[in-house]
C-alpha positions, 0 to 999 in steps of 0.5 A: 448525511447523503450530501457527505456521503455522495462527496468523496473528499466530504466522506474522507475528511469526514472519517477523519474528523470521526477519528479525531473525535473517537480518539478524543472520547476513548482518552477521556474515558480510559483517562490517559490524558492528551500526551503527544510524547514518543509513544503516541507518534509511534503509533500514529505513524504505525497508523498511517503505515497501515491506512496507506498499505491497506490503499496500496494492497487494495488497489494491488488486489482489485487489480489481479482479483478483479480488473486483470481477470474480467478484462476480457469480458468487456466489449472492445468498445468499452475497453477505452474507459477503462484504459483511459478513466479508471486505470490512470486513477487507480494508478495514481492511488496504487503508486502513491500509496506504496510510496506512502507505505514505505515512507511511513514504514521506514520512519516508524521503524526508525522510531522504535529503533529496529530499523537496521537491525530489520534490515539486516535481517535481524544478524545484528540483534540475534534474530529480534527483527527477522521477521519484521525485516523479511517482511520490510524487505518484501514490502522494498520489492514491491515498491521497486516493483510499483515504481520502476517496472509496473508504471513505467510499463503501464505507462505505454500501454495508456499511452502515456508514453509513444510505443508501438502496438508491439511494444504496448502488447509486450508491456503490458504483460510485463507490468501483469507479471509483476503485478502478480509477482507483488500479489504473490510477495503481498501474502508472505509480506503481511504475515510477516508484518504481523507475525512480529508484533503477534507471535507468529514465529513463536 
């Protein structure tokens, strides 16, 4: 077990072989059968949808919860790791994951045929989708926030992009802000997720 364990990779293969098997087990328990219809990817995706937001949000969270905040606690002559170790990492994961939570969201929504009118606010359905549309429209904020302003921005403060000491001190600024602002929209955007499905507006 500590030999998957100590692996990353071994321990997330790993809870997905367990998600298989746990899946397999409760159908032949409940004795639903293996029908991979509508229904079923509906809710795979809805699956996936939640796994990547919570890798989004969370890396969004330790960020301002944690990274943000204590970085002026650590000695100057740690500060590189971290700018240049766990920052791009974390990077990495925080941007794909947004980008994965908003392909999943938009395919689900697709799927279970409330796409435009989320979108729309819900004006074509009489209000149906409000809340899952202000909810998606928040979520739409964030990803443009992520991908075109917080990395592009974090990208000269790594160094990943030639800026001047000027320029790096403005930039990163630039991305905590936003990076506050999608922590901000991230409270109001997952009551919104799931006050439609759970009676939140009733």
């Amino acid at each position: 077990m500590s030999s998957i364990l100590s692996d990353l990779q071994k321990t997330v293969v790993s809870g997905l072989v367990l998600t298989v098997i746990l899946f397999i087990l409760i159908r032949l328990i409940v004795g639903t059968g293996f029908a991979l219809d509508h229904a079923w990817f509906a809710f795979f995706f809805r699956w996936l949808h939640v796994l990547s937001g919570v890798m989004w949000i969370g890396l969004l969270w330790y960020f301002n919860f944690v990274q943000i905040p204590n970085m002026p606690n650590i000695p100057d002559e740690q500060k590189p790791a971290i700018g240049k170790v766990i920052a791009p990492s974390a990077l990495w994961w925080f941007r794909w994951g947004a980008m994965a939570t908003m392909v999943t969201g938009i395919i689900l929504a697709g799927m279970m045929g409330y796409l435009v009118e989320a979108l729309t606010l819900g004006l074509i359905d009489e209000g149906a989708s409000t809340p899952i549309g202000v909810g998606m429209w928040l979520g739409l904020i964030m990803w443009f926030n992520v991908w075109f302003i917080i990395w592009p921005n974090q990208r000269k403060v790594l160094g990943m992009v030639e800026a001047n000491a000027d320029e790096k001190a403005a930039s990163a600024r630039r991305a905590m802000l936003f990076s506050r602002t999608n922590t901000l929209l991230s409270i109001p955007m997952l009551f919104c997720m799931v006050a439609q499905q759970n009676g939140g507006f009733a």
